[in-house]
FITOR-53093 format. One record per residue (C-alpha): x, y, z. Coordinates in steps of 0.001 Angstrom, whole numbers, padded with zeros to 6 digits, always signed. Example, Ala and Ser with C-alpha at 12.3 -4.5 7.8 and 13.67 -1.06 7.14 Angstrom:
BEGIN
+012300-004500+007800;+013670-001060+007140;
***
This chain:
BEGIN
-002214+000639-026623;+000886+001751-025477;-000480+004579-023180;-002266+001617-021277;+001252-000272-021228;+002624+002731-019579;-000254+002940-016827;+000252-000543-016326;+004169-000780-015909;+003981+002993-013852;+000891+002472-011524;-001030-001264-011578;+002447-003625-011860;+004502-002206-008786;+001323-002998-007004;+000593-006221-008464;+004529-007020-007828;+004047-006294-004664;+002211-009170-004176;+003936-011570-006284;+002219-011499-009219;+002226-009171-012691;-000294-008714-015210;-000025-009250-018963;-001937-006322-021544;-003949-008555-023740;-005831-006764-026441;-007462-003624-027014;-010867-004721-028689;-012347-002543-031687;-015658-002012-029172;-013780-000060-026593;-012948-003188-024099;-009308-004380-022427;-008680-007370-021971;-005698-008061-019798;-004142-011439-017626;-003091-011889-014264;-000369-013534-013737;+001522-015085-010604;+000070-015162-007316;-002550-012637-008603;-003594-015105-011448;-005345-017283-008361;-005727-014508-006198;-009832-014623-004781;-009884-010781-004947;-008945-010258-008670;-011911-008982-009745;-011616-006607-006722;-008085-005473-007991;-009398-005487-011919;-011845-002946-011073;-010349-000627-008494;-006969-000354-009915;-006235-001778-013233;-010049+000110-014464;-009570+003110-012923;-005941+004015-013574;-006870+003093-017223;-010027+004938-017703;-007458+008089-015919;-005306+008042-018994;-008098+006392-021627;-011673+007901-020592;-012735+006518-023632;-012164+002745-022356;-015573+000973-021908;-014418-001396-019212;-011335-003892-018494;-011821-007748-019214;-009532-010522-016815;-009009-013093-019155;-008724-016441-017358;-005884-019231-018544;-004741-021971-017164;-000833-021622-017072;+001544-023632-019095;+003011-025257-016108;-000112-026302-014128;-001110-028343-017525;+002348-029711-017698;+002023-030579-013998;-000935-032439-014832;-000365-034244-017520;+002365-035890-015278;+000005-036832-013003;-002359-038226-015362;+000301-040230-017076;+001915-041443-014230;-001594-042919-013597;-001530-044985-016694;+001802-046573-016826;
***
């Protein structure tokens, strides 16, 4: 776990910064998966799967060959529900 946190704060998150958003180490599954979270612009970005597998996969399979694969985890962020639950209660009232 924490040689992935290194790959990801030395080689994926200056590129991911780059463009505004970050990404967020999720779990390391007993089966050999990673499951990790976009955040920022990337967390909406349409080529996130694109930037899952050609650099978050690969610079993590270069440190941990033993990786099966890299899951993106999809949430809906705290402040988009926030936003609308405004909107739906403003509705109401």
């Amino acid at each position: 776990m924490e040689q992935m946190q290194q790959v990801i704060a030395q080689k994926v998150r200056p590129a991911l910064n780059a463009h505004d958003g970050d990404i967020e180490l999720v779990e390391v599954t007993s089966d050999g998966f990673v499951k990790v979270r976009f955040t920022g612009a990337c967390a909406a970005c349409p080529g996130a799967q694109q930037t899952l597998s050609e650099l978050v996969e690969t610079a993590i399979k270069e440190v941990c060959p033993e990786v099966k694969g890299v899951v993106l985890m999809q949430q809906v962020s705290e402040s988009l529900i926030n936003e609308a639950l405004k909107i739906l209660r403003k509705d109401r009232t």
